[in-house]
N, C-alpha and C positions, 0 to 999 in steps of 0.2 A: 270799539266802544266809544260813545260821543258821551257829554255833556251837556246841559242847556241852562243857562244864566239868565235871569233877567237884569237888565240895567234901567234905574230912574231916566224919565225923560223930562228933560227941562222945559220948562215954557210951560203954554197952558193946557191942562187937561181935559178941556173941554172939547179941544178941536184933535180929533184923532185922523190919522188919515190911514187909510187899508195898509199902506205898507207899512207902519208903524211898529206893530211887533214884531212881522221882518227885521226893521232895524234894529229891534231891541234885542233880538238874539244875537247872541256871540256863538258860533259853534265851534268849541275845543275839542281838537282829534285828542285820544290817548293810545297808549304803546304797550303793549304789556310790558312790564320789567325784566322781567327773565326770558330767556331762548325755549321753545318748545322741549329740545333736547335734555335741558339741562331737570327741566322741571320730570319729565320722563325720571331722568336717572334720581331724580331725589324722591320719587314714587315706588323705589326698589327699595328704601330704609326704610318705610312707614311702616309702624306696626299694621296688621289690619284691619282693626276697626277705626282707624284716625284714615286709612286709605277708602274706605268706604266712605267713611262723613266727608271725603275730599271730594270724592266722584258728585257728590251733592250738590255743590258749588254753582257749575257750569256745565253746560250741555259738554263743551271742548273736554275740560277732564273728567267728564265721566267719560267719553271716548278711550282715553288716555288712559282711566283704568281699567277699562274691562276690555284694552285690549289683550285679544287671545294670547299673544306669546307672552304679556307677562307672567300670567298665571300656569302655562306649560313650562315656562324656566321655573319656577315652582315646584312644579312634578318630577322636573329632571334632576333639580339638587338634590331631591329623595328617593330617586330611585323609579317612581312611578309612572314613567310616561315612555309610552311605545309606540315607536313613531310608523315600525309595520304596522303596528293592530291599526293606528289613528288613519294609513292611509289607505289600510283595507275598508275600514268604516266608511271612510268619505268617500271610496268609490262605489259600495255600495247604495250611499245614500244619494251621489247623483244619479246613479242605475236606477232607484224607485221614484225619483225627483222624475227623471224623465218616461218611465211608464205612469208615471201620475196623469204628468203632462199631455202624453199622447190618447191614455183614456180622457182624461178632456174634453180635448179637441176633438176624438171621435164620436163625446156624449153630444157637445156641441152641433156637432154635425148633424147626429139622427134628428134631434131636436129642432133645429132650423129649417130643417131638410136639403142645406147644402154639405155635397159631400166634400170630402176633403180635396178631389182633383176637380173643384168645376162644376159638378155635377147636383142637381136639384133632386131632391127626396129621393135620392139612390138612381135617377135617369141622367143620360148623360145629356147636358147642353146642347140644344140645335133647336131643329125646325121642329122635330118631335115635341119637343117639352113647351113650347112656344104658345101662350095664351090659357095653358093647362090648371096653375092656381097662381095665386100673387106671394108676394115675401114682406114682412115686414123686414127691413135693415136694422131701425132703429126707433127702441121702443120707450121714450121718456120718463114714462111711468116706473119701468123695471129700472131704469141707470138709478132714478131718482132715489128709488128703496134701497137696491143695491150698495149705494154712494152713504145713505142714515144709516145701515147696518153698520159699515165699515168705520161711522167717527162714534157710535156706541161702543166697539171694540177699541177703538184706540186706548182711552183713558184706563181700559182693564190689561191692556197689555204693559200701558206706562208705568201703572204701579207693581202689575207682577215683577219688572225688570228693575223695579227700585229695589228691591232683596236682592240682589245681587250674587243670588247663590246662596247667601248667608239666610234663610229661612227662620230660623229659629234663633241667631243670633240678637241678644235685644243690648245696644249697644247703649252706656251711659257714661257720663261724664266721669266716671273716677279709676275705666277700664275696667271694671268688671264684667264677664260676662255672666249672666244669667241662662241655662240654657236647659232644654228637656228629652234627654236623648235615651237611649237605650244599651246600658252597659254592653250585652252581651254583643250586640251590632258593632260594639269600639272594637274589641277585640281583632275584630279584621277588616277594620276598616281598609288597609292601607292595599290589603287582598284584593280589595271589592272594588279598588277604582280601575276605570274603566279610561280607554286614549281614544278622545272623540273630539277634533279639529271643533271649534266654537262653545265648547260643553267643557270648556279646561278649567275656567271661573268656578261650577257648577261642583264638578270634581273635587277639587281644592277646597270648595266650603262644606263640602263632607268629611273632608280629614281634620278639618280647621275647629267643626262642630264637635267632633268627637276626642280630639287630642288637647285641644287648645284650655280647656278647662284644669286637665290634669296637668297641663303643662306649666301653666301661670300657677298654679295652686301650690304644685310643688317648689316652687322657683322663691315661693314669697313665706314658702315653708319654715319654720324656726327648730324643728328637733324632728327625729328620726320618724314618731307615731304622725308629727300633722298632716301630711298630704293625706290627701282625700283618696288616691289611688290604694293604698294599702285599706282603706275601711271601707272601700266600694268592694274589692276584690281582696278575696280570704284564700283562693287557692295558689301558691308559691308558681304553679306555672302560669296562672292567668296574669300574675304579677309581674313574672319575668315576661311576659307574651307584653304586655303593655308598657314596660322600661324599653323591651327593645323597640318598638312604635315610636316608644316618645323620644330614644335617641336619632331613628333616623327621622322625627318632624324637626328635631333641632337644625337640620340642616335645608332647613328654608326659612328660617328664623336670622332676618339680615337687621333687623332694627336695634333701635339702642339698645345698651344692656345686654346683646346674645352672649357675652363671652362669660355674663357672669349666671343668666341663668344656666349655661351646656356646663360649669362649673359645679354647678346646685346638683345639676343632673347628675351629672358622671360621682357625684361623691355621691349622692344617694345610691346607685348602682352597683357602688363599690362595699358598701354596706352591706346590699341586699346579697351582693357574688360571696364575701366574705362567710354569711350566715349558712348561705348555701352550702360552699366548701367545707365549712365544719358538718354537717348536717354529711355529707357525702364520705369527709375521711372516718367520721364516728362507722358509717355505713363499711367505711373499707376494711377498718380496723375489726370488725364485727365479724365481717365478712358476708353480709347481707345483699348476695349480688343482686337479686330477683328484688328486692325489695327498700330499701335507702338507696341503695350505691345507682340503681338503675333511675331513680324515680327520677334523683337530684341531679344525676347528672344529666338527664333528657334537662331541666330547669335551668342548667349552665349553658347549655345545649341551644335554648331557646331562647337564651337572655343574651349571650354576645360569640357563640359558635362552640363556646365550653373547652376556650383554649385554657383557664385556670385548672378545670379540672384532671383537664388532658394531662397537663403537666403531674400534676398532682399525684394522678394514675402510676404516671412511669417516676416520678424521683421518691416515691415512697414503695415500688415495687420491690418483691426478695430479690430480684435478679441483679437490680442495684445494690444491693445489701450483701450479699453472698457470694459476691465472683468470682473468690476464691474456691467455690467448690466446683465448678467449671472446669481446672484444671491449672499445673502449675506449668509455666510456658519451660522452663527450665529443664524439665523431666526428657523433652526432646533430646537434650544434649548429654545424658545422662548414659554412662556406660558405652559408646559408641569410639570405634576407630578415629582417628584424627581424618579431615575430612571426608566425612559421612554424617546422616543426621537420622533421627527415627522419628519418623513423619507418625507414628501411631497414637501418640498420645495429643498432636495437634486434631486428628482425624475425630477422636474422642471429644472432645472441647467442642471441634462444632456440632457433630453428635450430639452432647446433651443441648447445646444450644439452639440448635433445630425442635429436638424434642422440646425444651420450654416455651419456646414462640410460638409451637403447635398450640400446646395448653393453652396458652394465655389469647390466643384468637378467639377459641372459644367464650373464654372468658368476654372480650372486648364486645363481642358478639351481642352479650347478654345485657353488657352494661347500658350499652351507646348506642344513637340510633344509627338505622342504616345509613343516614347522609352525613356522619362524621366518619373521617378515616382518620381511626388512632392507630393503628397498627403501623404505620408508614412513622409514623413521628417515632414511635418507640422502637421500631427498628431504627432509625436515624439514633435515639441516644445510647442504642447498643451498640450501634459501631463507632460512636465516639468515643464512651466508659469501658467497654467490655473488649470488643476486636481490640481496639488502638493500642491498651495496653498493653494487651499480650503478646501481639506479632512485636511490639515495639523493643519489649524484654525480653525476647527470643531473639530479633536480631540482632541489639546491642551485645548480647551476650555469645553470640553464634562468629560477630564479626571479631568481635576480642580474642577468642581461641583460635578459629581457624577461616579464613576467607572461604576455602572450597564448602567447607559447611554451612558458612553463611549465606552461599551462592545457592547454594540446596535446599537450605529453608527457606529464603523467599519464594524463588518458583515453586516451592514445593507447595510453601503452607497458602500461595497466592492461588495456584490452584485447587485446594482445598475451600478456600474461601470461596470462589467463582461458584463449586458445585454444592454448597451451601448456599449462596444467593436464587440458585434455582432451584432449593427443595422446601424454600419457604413458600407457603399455600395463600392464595389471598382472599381477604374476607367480603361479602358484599361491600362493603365501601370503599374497599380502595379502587383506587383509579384503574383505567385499561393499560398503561404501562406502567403496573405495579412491579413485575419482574425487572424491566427496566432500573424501576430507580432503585429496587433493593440492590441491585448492581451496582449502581454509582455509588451508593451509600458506604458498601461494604471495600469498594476500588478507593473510597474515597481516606480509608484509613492506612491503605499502601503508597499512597502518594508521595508522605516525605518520606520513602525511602528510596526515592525508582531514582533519582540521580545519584547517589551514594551505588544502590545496585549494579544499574550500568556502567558506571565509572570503572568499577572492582570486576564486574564480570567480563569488563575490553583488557583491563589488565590481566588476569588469569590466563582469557585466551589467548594471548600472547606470549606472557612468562611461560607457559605447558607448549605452544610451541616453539617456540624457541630453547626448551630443554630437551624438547624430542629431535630435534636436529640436532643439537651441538649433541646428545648422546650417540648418535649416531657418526657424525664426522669422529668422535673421540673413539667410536668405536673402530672402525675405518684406519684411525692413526693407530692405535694400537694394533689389529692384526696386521699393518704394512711395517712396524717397527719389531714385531716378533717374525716374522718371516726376513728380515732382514739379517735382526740377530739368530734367529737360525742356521741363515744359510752361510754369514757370517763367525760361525761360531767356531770353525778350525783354521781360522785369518785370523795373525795378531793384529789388534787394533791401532796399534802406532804405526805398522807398516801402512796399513790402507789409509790411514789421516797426513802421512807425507806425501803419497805417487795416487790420490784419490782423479787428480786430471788426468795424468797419464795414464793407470789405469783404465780410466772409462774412454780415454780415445783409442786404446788396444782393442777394448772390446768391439768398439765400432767399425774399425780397420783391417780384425784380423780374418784370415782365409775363414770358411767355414770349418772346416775337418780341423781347427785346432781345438775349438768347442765341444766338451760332454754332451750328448743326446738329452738334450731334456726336453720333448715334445710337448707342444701347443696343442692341446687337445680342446674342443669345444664342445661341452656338456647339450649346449644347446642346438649345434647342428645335428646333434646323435639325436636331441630329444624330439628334432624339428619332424620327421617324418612319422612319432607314435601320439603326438602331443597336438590338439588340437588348436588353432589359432584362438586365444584367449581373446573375450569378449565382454562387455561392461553389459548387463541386462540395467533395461530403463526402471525394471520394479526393483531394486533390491541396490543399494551401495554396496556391499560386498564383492569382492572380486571373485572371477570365476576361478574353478576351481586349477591352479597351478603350483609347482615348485614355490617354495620361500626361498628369497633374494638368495641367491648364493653366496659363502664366504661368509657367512655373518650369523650363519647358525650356533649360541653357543655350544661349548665344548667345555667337557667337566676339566677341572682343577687341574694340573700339571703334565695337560696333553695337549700337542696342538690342535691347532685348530681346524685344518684339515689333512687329509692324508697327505703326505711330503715324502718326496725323494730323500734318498741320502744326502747329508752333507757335501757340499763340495770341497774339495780340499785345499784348494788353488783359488787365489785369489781373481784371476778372470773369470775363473768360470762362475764364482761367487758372485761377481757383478751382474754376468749373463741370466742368471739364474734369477735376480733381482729383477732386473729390467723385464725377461718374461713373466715373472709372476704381476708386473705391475699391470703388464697387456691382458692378461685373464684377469686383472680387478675390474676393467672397464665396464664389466655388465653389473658391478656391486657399489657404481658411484652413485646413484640414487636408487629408494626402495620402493616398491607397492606398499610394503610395510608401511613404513615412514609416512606416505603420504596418505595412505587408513588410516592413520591414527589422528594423523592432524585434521582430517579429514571428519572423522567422527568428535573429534575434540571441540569441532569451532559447530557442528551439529548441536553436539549438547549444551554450548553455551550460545547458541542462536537461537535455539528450542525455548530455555528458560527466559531469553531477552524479548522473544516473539509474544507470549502468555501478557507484556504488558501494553502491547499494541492493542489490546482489546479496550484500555483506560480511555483511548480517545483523548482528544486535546492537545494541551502540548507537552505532556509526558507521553501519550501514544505516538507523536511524532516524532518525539525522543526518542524512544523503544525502538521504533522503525529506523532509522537513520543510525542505530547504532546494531542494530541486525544489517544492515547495511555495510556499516565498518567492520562488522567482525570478518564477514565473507571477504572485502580487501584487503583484512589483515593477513586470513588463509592464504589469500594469491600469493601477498609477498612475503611471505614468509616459504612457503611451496615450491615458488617459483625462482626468485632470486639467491633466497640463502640456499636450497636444498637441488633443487633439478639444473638450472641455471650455472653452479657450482659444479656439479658431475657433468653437465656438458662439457663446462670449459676442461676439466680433469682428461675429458674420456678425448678432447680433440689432441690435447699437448701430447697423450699417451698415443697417440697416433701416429705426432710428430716424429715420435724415436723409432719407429718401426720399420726394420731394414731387413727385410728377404733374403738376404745374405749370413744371415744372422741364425736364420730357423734352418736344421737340418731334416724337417719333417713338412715337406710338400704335399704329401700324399692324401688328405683332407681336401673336398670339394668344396672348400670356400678358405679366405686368408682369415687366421683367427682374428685378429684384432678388428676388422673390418665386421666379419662376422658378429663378436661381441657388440660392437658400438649398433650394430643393426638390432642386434637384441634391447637392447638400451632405448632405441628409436620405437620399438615396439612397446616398450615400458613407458618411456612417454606420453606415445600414443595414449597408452591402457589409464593412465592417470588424467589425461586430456579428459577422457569420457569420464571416469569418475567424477571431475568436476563440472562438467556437464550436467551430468547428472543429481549432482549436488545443488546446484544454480537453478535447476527445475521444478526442483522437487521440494525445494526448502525455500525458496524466493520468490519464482515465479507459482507456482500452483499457490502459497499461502498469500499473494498480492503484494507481498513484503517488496516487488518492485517492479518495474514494468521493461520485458524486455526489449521493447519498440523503443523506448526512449535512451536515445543517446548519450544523454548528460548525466544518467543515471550512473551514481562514481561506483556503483557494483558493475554495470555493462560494461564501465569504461575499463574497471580495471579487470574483467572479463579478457574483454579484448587485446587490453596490452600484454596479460599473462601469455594470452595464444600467436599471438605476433613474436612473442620472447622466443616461446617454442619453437616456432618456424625459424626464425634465426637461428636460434642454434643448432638444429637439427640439419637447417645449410649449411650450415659453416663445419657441422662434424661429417656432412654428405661429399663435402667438396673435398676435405681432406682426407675420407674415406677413401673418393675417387684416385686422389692419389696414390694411395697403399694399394689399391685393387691394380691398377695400370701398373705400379713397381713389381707387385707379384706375376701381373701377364708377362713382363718383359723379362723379368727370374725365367719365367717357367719356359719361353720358346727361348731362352739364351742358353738354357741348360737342357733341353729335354728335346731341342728338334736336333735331330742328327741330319750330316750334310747327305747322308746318301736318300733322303727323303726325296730330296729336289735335283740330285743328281747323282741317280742311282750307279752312272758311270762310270765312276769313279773308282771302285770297288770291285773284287772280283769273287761276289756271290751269286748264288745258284741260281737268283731273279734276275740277275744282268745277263750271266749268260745264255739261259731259256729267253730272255725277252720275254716274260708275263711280270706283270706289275700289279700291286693292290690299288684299284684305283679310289680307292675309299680316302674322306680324311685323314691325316696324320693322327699319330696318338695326343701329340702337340697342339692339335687344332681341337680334337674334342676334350682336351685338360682345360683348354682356356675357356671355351665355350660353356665346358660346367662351372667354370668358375664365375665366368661371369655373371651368368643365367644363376646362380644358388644367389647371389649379390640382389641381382634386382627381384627377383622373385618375393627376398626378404622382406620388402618395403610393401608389396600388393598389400591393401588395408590397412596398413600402419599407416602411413600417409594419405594427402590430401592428393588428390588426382593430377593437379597443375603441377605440383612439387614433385611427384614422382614421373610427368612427363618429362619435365626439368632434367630429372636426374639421370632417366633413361635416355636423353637423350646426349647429356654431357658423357656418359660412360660410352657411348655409341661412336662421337668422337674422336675421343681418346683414344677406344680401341683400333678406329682405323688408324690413329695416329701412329698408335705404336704397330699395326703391321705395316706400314709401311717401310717403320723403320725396323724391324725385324727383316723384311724383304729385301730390302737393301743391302744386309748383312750375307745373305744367301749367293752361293753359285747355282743357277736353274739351267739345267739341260734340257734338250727335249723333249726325251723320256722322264725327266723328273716336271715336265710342267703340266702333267699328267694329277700327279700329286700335288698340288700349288693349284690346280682348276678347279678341284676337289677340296680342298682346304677353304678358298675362296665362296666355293657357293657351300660349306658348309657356315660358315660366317653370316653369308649372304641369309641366309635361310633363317640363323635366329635372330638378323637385325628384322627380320619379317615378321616374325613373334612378336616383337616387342609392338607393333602397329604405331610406328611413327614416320610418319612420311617425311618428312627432314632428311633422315638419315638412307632413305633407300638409293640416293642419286650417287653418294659415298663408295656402298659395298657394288652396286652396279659398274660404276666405273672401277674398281678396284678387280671385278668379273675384267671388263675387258680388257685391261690391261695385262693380265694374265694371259692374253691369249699370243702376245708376241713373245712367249716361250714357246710358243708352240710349233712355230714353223719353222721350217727346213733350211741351213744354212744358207742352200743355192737361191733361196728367193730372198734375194736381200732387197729388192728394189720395193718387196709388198712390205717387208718389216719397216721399211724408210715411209711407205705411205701410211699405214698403220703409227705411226710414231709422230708424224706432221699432220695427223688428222685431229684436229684440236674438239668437234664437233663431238666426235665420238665417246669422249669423254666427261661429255654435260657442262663443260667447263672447270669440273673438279681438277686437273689436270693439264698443265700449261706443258707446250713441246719442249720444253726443254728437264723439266721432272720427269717425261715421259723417257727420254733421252735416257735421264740418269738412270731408271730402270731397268731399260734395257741394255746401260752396259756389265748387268749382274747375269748377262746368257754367259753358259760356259764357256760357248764358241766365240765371243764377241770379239776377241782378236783377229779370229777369221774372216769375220765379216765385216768388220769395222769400216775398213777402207770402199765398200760397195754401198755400204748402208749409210754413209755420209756422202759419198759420191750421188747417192740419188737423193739424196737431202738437199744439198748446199753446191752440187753442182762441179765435184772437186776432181778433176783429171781432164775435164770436159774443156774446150779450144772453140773460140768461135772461128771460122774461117771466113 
């Protein structure tokens, strides 16, 4: 913007010269004052008709006002404006912009007769078309008309764009506007606008026409009757249909004063909601559903979403009024056992509950339209008023008398509630996860209790096992203190409390044959060949069908508790008789019983802690993590107090067991050893229960992931079965001891010398010279003994641990014939019997298929054969005896040696068979 000034010129007037006025001008630049920016942002406060008289001004701001995205932030503070529709619009408008275009230039074309590629009246350019007609290019005449047409339209476009959209608006100095529109078009105005990039001005002065009247009118309103809106419009829903308009036009209302006309507003609204609610509970009160109640509340409905009435609905409903006839939470507890509860009359309570909420959908149905969901809110204040108090009064009162009861009624009445959550029907307006949130709704009133619950329900399962163990140890001490005083009972007790050490070292040290007969009898090796190897099936925790733990079946009132020998008289044998009955407890130190019980104990209380992992969140995280801890609490308590315990029991009762002691050999396995193998079976048998427990209650319901290691159920999975393995070595390894004391009993007492050197004697076999050349009876005693031992373990054990064990017993036993052979004099004719014993040996280390041990009974074969030959060849027994190869290395020359000086003859040959050894009589010359 310039300036132009004139300034007097001095001197005289007469004489001008051309540059004169040149120098009279002063030309002064100016600046606008304000930054474009700022003037913009103070164009967003202007009312809009002070923004229109602005655009007036200058070309620059009217630029400034009608640009397009003022007027589209306009549209969006209201809701109005869609930016897909707007860009769907504008691509199709340059889609018809450019078939405009190209019809055009193709009318163009026919017309000139140049075609669009070059080409003249549809021929194409060259020598052809050359001289054929002429072209005008450029036609003076036509630009000239064309060029006057276009500045006659200008001036009609210039003042169509001065209305600004505002068409009808007649703007005056005191903000009034005067306007002439068409009620029933207001009504949906705000419907009818349409998102069209450059056309947002245009949009906006249609809502602005139709609203803008009501809105200032109201605003400047002094009592309830003056707005113009209530005497334009007489129908309550055209009324509410135009309050709610004129709420959301307030929010493109950025000009002075918005806060106090959306003030004018809202208390007007609140008038009209008020009249309405009366109007609708008179309707409720009536019971007028087709008629009041539905009319007024579509009116609530349509005025601000008919959240007043909604409420209204449900805090004046019977159902809030009458809860009491629903049922009384108490009557659960009513006449029942101490922990037990009778789930019938909560079952009842959601029964009619279901049943009312049925009714009343109907009802909702009728009142309200199908795009409100009241049903969902009013379930919402039933499980806040209704559910919450009564589970609430049920469990305060459930936990006061009894825990176990209390533990019963939540899971119980929790799932009651769940299967109520899904018999609630929904009506067209609620949502697609309607089911859903009646879910949370209904979870949502169990919540303060789930840590009170868990808490009590980790405690239970623990208190109940730990009372079913220590009843059991208590039981356990009691029959081993009445068996004591039993057998005790014709010993005076001051004698046996003086000489109680002496005593017990008589017993340990005296001959056999001083001792009463009281035989070792094994229930279970009798039962092993009618009785099927018990098996855990993967569908069923139940055990298969077998004997109940021996020893511990009760027994009526003032009878023992199993059948018992006579008293002994004598106080050793009174000891003797103790210490074997303690070796027959060894299969009754832990039970399948015992471990069923705790078993299904931590079942049913995982069961009910599982039902809250459904809550989600972090009480279903909770829930989980303590289904979690109850299954470690089962391990340790299972494991350490109860199995763990009877290992350690059943190794020390092992400790005492002296072959020397029992007068009844005649059983194909050593009892104690036997027992504890039965016991290793019961292990085993409870291993897979819990196996199977960990499967089926953990892993199938997700409650944990058995891939993950840090998982403290896996972990302590694992260390339970690691415990097991241990002790079941540690009772295997002392077992192997008792088993090898027994082999060594049994060939120290039962092989006679004339086996090996029938010589010696002068029976009817020596003198015929025919011999049994079969095993000794000594050799197939040991062989069934051994063989009944490991046989035991096939399936009870893991496959490593009982190669382990097969082959430590393998060992041993060459060990001890060894030293059994050593003790023998072998003739020649007796090594007949000895070749025979050998490969009978030989033959079940074959059985057993461990290659370890066949290098052992092999050399132990050949070794046996330098009984076999002939005094006079002394010089092959010397090579035989120094052949170190022969023997696989099991066997060094000089153990060879010592073997051989166990031939009968060896005094005989001695002097030949080290002469060819070591060289001894021999002179070099």
């Amino acid at each position: 913007m310039s300036a132009f000034k004139r300034q007097p010129v001095a001197g005289n007037s007469g004489k001008k010269s051309v540059l004169a006025p040149l120098r009279a001008t002063m030309i002064i630049d100016s600046k606008p004052v304000l930054p474009a920016e700022l003037i913009s942002t103070i164009l967003d406060y202007l009312p809009v008709p002070d923004l229109l008289r602005f655009a007036r001004t200058s070309r620059r701001m009217q630029e400034m006002v009608y640009d397009d995205t003022r007027w589209i932030q306009r549209l969006k503070s209201m809701g109005c404006w869609n930016e897909a529709e707007a860009r769907q619009r504008f691509e199709e408008s340059m889609r018809r912009k450019l078939e405009a275009q190209r019809a055009r230039e193709a009318e163009e074309a026919r017309r000139t007769g140049v075609g669009l590629s070059g080409s003249v009246n549809g021929i194409a350019g060259g020598v052809l078309g050359q001289g054929q007609t002429s072209m005008t290019l450029f036609d003076a005449g036509v630009e000239e008309e064309r060029i006057r047409k276009s500045l006659e339209r200008a001036p009609r476009r210039q003042r169509r764009g001065t209305a600004d959209g505002f068409d009808d608006i007649m703007t005056t100095t005191n903000g009034h506007e005067q306007t002439t529109w068409n009620p029933k078009v207001a009504l949906s105005v705000l419907a009818n606008v349409r998102s069209i990039r450059g056309y947002a001005r245009q949009e906006y002065g249609k809502i602005y026409e139709a609203l803008a009247p009501f809105y200032l009118d109201l605003a400047m309103s002094k009592g309830q009757s003056d707005p113009t809106i209530f005497r334009t419009y007489r129908d309550p829903e055209q009324q509410a249909q135009m309050l709610a308009q004129l709420k959301i036009f307030t929010k493109s209302d950025m000009a002075q004063g918005w806060q106090q006309r959306e003030e004018k507003l809202e208390s007007m609204i609140g008038i009209f909601e008020n009249a309405v609610l009366r109007e609708f509970e008179q309707g409720y009160e009536a019971q007028d559903i087709d008629g009041r109640m539905r009319r007024y509340a579509h009116v609530l409905v349509t005025l601000n979403g008919g959240a007043a009435g909604i409420d209204m609905f449900i805090q004046n409903h019977r159902l809030m009024l009458e809860k009491e006839a629903l049922g009384n939470p108490l009557e659960c507890l009513d006449g029942v056992a101490p922990g037990h509860i009778d789930l019938r009359p909560s079952h009842d309570f959601f029964r009619r509950l279901a049943t009312a909420l049925d009714e009343e959908a109907h009802v909702i149905d009728r009142v309200f339209p199908p795009c409100v969901d009241v049903l969902l809110p009013f379930i919402d204040r039933i499980g806040e008023e209704i559910i919450s108090e009564y589970v609430t009064a049920l469990f305060d009162e459930a936990h006061r008398t009894n825990i176990e009861s209390y533990l019963r009624a939540v899971s119980g009445v929790f799932e009651q509630s769940l299967r109520f959550s899904q018999s609630i029907k929904p009506t067209p307006a609620s949502p697609q996860d309607f089911t859903a949130k009646v879910y949370e709704i209904v979870a949502r009133s169990f919540e303060p209790h789930v840590d009170l619950y868990l808490t009590e329900e980790l405690d239970f399962s623990k208190r109940k096992s730990d009372a079913e163990v220590t009843a059991w140890e208590r039981q356990l001490l009691e029959q081993e203190e009445s068996t004591e005083s039993y057998f005790m009972s014709n010993i005076s007790r001051q004698a046996a409390k003086r000489d109680f050490l002496t005593s017990f070292r008589k017993v340990v040290m005296m001959p056999v044959n001083a001792l009463p007969t009281i035989p070792i009898s094994s229930p279970f090796a009798a039962a092993k060949s009618t009785t099927p190897q018990p098996a855990v099936s993967g569908d069923s925790l139940e055990p298969p069908s077998r004997p109940g733990t021996p020893g511990l079946s009760p027994a009526p009132t003032g009878q023992p508790l199993a059948p018992r020998l006579e008293a002994p008289t004598s106080e050793l044998a009174a000891k003797a008789a103790i210490m074997n009955s303690r070796l027959e407890g060894i299969r009754s130190l832990f039970s399948i019983e015992v471990a069923l019980n705790l078993i299904h104990a931590a079942k049913s209380s995982l069961e009910r802690a599982a039902l809250f992992v459904k809550l989600g969140g972090q009480s279903g995280e909770e829930a989980k993590e303590q289904c979690e801890t109850i299954f470690v609490l089962l391990l340790q308590i299972l494991g350490q107090r109860h199995i763990r315990t009877g290992f350690d029991k059943a190794v020390g009762h092992l400790s005492t067991y002296n072959p020397r002691e029992v007068t009844e050999h005649t059983q194909p396995g050593v009892e104690p050893l036997v027992t504890f193998l039965e016991l290793v079976n019961v292990g085993d048998l409870i291993q897979q229960m819990v196996d199977v427990f960990f499967v089926q209650e953990l892993v199938h319901t997700k409650l944990t992931d058995r891939d993950d290691f840090l998982d403290p159920a896996v972990k302590e999975k694992k260390r339970f079965e690691q415990m097991l393995d241990e002790r079941v070595a540690a009772g295997l390894n002392k077992g192997i001891d008792v088993l090898m004391d027994e082999v060594e009993y049994v060939c120290a007492t039962t092989q006679p010398t004339t086996d090996f050197n029938p010589g010696t004697t002068s029976s009817d076999a020596a003198k015929s010279g025919v011999f049994d050349i079969g095993p000794s009876k000594t050799a197939q005693q040991v062989v069934e003994i051994v063989s009944s031992h490991t046989g035991m373990l096939v399936g009870s054990t893991d496959k490593n641990m009982l190669d382990v064990f097969n082959q430590e017993v393998g060992l041993r036993l060459f060990t001890a014939l060894c030293k059994h052979l050593k003790r023998q004099r072998i003739s020649v004719d007796g090594a007949i019997k000895l070749i025979s014993d050998t490969n009978h040996y030989a033959q079940y280390i074959g059985s057993l298929r461990n290659k370890d041990l066949l290098p052992y009974f092999k050399a132990l074969r050949e070794l046996s054969q330098i009984y076999l030959i002939e005094p006079r060849h002394a010089k092959e027994i010397a090579t035989i005896i120094a052949d170190g190869e022969r023997y696989g290395g099991i066997f060094r020359t000089e153990e060879v040696y010592e073997f051989a000086e166990r031939r009968a003859d060896w005094y005989q040959i001695r002097r030949d068979v080290e002469g060819a050894m070591y060289g001894i009589g021999c002179c070099v010359m």
